[in-house]
C-alpha positions in Angstrom: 49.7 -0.3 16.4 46.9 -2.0 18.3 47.3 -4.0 21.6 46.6 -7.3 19.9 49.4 -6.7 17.4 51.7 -5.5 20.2 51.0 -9.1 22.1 51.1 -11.4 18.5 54.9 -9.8 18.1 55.9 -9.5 21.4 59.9 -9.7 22.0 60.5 -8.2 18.2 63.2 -6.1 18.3 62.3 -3.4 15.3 59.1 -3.7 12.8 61.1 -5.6 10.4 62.0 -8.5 12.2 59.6 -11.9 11.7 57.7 -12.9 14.2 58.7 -16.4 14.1 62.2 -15.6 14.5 61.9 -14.5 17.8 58.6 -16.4 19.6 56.9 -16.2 23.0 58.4 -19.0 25.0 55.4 -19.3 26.7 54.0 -21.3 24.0 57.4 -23.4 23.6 56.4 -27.4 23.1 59.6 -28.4 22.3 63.0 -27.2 20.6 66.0 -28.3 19.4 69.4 -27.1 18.0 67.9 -26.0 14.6 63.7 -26.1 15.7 61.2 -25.2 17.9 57.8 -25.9 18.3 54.9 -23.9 19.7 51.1 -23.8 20.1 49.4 -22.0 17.8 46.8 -19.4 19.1 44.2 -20.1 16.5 44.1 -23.8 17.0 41.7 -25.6 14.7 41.9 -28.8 17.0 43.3 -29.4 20.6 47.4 -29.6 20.4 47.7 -27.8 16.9 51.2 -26.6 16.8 53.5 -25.4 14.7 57.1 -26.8 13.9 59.2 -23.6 12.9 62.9 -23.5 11.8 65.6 -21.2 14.1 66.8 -20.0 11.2 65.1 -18.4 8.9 64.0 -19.7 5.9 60.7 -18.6 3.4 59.6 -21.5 2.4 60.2 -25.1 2.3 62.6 -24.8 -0.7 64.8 -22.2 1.3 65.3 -24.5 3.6 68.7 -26.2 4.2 68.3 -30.0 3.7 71.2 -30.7 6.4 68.5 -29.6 8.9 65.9 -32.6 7.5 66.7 -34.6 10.3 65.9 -32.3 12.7 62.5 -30.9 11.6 61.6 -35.1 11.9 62.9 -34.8 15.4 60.9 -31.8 16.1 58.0 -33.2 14.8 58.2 -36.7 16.7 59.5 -35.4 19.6 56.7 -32.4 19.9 54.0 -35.0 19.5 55.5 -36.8 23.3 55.5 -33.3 24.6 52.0 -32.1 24.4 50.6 -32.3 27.6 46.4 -31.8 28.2 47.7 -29.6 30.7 49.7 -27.2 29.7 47.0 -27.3 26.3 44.2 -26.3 28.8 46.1 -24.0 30.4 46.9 -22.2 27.3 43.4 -22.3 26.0 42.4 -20.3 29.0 44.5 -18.0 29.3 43.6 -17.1 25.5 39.9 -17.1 26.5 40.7 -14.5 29.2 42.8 -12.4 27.2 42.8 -13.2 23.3 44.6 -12.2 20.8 41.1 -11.4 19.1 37.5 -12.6 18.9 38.8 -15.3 16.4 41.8 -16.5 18.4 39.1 -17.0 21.2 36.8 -18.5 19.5 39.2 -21.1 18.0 40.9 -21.5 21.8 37.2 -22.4 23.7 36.4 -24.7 20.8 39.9 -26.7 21.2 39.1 -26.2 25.0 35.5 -27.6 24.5 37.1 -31.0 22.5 39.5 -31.8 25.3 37.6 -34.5 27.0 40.1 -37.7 27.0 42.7 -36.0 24.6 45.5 -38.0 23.0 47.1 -37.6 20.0 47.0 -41.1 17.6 46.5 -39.4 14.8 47.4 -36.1 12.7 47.8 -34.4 9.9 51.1 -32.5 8.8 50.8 -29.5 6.3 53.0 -26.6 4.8 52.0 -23.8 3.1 54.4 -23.0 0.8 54.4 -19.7 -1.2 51.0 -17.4 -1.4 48.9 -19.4 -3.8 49.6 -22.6 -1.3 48.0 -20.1 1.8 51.4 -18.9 3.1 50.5 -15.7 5.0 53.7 -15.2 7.1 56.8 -16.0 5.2 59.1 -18.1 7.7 58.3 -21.9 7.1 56.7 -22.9 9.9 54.7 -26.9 9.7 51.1 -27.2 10.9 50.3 -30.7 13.2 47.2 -30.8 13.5 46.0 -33.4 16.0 42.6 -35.3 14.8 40.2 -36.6 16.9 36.7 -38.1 17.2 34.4 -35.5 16.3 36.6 -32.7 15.7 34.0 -31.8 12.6 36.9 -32.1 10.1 37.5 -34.7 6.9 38.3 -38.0 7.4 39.3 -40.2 4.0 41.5 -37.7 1.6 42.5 -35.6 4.5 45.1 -32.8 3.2 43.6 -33.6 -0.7 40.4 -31.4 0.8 41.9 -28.2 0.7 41.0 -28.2 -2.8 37.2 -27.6 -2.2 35.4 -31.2 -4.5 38.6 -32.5 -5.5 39.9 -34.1 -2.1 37.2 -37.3 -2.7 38.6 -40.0 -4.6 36.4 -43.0 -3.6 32.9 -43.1 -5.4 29.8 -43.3 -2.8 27.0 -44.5 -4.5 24.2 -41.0 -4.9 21.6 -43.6 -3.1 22.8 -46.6 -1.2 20.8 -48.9 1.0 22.8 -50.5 4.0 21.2 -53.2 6.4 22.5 -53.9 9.9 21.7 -56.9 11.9 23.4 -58.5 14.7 22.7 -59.2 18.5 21.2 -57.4 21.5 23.4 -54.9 22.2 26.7 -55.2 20.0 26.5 -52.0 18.7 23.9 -51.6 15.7 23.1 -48.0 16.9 26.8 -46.9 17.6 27.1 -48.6 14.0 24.1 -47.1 12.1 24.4 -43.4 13.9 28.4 -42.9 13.2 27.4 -43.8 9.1 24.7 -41.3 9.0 27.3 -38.7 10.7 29.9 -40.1 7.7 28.0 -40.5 4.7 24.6 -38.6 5.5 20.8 -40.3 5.0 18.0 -41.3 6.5 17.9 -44.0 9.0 15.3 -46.2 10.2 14.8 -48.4 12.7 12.8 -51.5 12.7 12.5 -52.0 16.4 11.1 -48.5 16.4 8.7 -49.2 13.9 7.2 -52.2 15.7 6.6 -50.4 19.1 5.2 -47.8 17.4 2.2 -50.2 16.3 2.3 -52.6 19.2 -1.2 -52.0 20.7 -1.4 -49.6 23.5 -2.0 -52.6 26.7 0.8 -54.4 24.9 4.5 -54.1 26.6 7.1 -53.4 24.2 9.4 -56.5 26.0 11.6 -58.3 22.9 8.5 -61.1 23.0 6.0 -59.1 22.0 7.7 -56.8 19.6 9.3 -60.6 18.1 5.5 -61.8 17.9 4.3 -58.6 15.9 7.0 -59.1 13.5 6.1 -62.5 12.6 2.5 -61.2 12.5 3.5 -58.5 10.0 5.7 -60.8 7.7 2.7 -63.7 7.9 -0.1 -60.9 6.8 2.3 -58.8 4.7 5.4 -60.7 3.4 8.1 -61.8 4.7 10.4 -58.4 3.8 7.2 -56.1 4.7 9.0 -54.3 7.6 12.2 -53.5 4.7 9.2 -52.9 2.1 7.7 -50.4 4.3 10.7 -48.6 4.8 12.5 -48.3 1.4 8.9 -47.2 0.0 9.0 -44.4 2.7 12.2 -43.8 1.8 11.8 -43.0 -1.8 9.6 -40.3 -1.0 12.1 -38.4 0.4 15.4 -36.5 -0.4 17.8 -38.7 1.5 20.6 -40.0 0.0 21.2 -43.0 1.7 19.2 -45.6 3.9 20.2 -47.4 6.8 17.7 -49.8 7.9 18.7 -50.6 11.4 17.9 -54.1 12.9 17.3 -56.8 10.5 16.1 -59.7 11.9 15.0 -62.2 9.5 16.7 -63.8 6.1 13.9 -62.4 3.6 14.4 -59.1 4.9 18.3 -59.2 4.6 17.6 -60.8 1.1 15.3 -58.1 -0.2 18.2 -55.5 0.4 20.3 -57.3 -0.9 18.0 -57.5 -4.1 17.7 -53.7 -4.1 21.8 -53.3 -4.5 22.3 -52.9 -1.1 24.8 -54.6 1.5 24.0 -55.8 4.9 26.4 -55.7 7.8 26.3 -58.3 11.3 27.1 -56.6 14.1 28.5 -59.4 16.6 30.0 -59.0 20.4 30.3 -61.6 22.9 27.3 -62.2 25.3 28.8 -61.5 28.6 30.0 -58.4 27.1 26.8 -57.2 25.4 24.8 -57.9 28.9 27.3 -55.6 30.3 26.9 -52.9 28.0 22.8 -52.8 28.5 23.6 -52.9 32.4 26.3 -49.4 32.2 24.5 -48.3 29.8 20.8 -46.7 30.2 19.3 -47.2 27.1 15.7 -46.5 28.7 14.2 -49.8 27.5 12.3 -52.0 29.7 14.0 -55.2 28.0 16.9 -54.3 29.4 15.9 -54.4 32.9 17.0 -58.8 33.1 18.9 -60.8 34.8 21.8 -62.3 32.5 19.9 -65.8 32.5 17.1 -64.1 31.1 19.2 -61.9 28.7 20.4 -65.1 27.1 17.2 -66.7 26.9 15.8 -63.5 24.6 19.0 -64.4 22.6 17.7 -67.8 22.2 14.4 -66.4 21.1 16.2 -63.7 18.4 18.5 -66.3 16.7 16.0 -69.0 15.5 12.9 -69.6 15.0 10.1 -72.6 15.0 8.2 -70.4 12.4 8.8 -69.3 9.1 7.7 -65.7 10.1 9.8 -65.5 13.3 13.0 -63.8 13.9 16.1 -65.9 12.6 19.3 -64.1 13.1 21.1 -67.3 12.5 20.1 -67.4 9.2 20.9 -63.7 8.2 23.9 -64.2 9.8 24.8 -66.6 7.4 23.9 -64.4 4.1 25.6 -60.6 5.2 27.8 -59.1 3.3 30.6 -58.1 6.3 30.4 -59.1 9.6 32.3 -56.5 12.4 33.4 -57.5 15.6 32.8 -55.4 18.4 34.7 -56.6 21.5 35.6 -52.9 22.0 35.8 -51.4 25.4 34.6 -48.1 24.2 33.1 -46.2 21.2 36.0 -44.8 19.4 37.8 -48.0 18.8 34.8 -49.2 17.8 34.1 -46.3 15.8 38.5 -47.0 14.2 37.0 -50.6 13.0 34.2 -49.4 11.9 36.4 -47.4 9.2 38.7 -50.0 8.4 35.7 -52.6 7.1 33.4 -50.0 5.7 34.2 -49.7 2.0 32.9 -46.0 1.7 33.7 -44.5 4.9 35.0 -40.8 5.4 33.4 -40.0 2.0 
C-alpha cells in the first residue's frame, strides 16, 4: 500500500473499515451527536466540505430519517464554522505534503481564490448510488461554496451535471445588447461580466472614436463628443452602431455588446435590429469617486468634480441634432440598473437579477 493511501485512511483500524467512519480530526469543521463535517482534500472551491453521518449509512436512502434534523444542523452550523484561516492553513499544508498531484492541484487553486472569502452562496449535492457518481459508499453531502469567478455554472447549477441538459432558459444564438449610461457608472464592469456570461464580441464606441480622432487632437470627452456628431451629420445618425453590427456580421461571434451609446437614433437602430439596450445610472458624487480610486488611464479623468459635472452637462443634451443626448436614450432603454454599489460583486449580484439571460 502506497504512502498516499496510508495518509487518505489514516486511524483505520483493519482494511475493511470505511474511511469515513473513522476521519482525521484534523480536517473537523464541525460535529454533532449524529454528524460531522470536514474539509475535503480535493476542494473544487475554497470551504468545500463534506457533511458525513457518524453512523454509517450507504446512501441517502439508508439513512435513518430521525437523524434529518441533524444533518440540517450540520449543514447550517458548518457553514458559521469555516474560517479563511483554518481553510488557508489547510490548503497549505496539502500543497506541502498532498495526498497526490491532483489533491494539490485542487488545494493551490482553492488557495489561489481566497482573496476576500465568504460564503453567501452554495450548492449542496449527494451522490447517491454508482450511476449518481458515488465512489465511496458512506453518505457523505458535498457544500460547495460559490464565489465570483470560481469558473463554475451559474443559472441551473446542480441541473449541469448532466453535460447540455442543465440550461433551461433560451439565449438567443445572436443577440445584440446596447449599454448607455453615465461617466463612470459601470458600463465596462456591465459589458465585460456579460461577455464572461454569455460569450461575444464587444465593442466599444468610445474606442472607436479615439481611434479616428486626428493625431494633434486630444482624446478629452469634447473632442471625442464633436467627432461623434461629425460622424452621425456625414454618415447618419446610427453610423457608429452601423459600423459596428456590419463588422460584426463578419465574424463568428455570437453575441454583440455595443458599449457606450450615446445618442437616441443609435439606441433606436438596436432596438430595430431585435436587440435591447440597457442605462447604466449611479449618482454623480459617487461616479467622480470611482474615476478618482480608480486609474482608468484616461486623460478625462484627470478633473476637478466641477469640471466632471460640467462634461455631464455636455453628455446628456444636446443643442444639435447630431450631438450626444443621453437624456433622450435614457428615456427609450429597455432596463435601466442601478449601480450605487460599493464594489464589483454586488454590482455584478444585480447585474444577474435584471438581466433576463444571465448564467446561460
Amino acid at each position: 500500500m502506497s504512502k498516499n493511501i496510508r495518509r487518505l485512511i489514516i486511524n483505520r483500524k483493519n482494511k475493511s473499515e470505511c474511511v469515513f467512519c473513522t476521519i482525521d480530526r484534523s480536517r473537523l469543521v464541525y460535529e454533532n451527536e449524529h454528524f460531522y463535517s470536514v474539509l475535503d482534500s480535493y476542494p473544487v472551491s475554497p470551504g468545500h466540505i463534506l457533511v458525513i453521518p457518524k453512523k454509517h449509512s450507504v446512501n441517502f436512502k439508508d439513512l435513518d430519517s430521525r437523524y434529518g434534523i441533524y444533518m440540517v444542523n450540520a449543514i447550517q452550523c458548518s457553514l458559521d464554522k469555516l474560517s479563511p484561516a483554518k481553510l488557508k492553513s489547510f490548503y497549505q499544508n496539502n500543497i506541502q505534503n498532498p495526498l497526490d498531484d491532483n489533491s494539490k492541484r485542487l488545494c493551490k487553486s482553492a488557495l489561489d481564490l481566497m482573496n476576500d472569502f465568504k460564503v453567501d452562496d452554495f450548492n449542496l449535492g449527494i451522490n447517491n448510488g454508482k450511476i449518481a457518481g458515488q465512489t465511496i459508499f458512506h453518505l457523505h453531502i458535498h457544500l460547495i461554496p460559490r464565489i465570483p469567478g470560481d469558473g463554475g455554472v451559474g443559472r441551473g447549477g446542480v441541473r449541469h451535471i448532466i453535460p447540455g441538459k442543465g440550461d433551461y432558459k433560451i439565449v438567443p444564438k445572436k443577440m445584440i445588447i446596447g449599454v448607455s449610461g453615465t461617466n463612470a457608472a459601470g458600463k465596462d464592469t456591465f459589458s465585460n461580466y456579460l461577455i464572461n456570461h454569455i460569450g461575444g464580441q464587444q465593442v466599444r464606441l468610445g474606442y472607436v472614436l479615439r481611434d479616428r480622432l486626428q493625431p494633434n487632437k486630444l482624446p478629452t470627452r469634447e473632442n471625442l463628443s464633436k467627432l461623434g456628431a461629425q460622424i452621425r451629420q456625414d454618415y447618419g445618425m446610427a453610423a457608429l452602431v452601423n459600423f459596428a453590427v456590419d463588422n460584426f456580421e463578419k465574424g463568428a461571434e455570437s453575441h454583440l455588446i455595443i458599449n457606450g451609446v450615446r445618442h437616441p437614433d443609435e439606441a433606436r437602430r438596436i432596438k430595430e435590429l431585435g436587440g435591447l439596450v440597457f442605462w447604466i445610472e449611479a449618482p454623480l458624487k459617487l461616479r467622480y469617486k470611482r474615476i478618482q480610486d480608480n486609474n482608468r488611464g484616461r486623460d478625462e479623468d484627470r478633473v476637478d468634480f466641477a469640471e466632471f459635472k460640467r462634461q455631464q452637462q455636455l453628455d446628456m443634451s444636446s443643442k444639435t441634432k447630431s450631438g450626444n443626448d443621453l437624456n433622450k436614450v435614457k428615456k427609450i432603454v429597455d432596463i435601466t440598473i442601478n449601480n450605487n454599489f460599493e464594489t464589483i460583486p454586488e454590482f455584478e449580484k444585480e447585474i444577474n437579477r435584471v438581466f433576463p439571460f444571465l448564467d446561460y
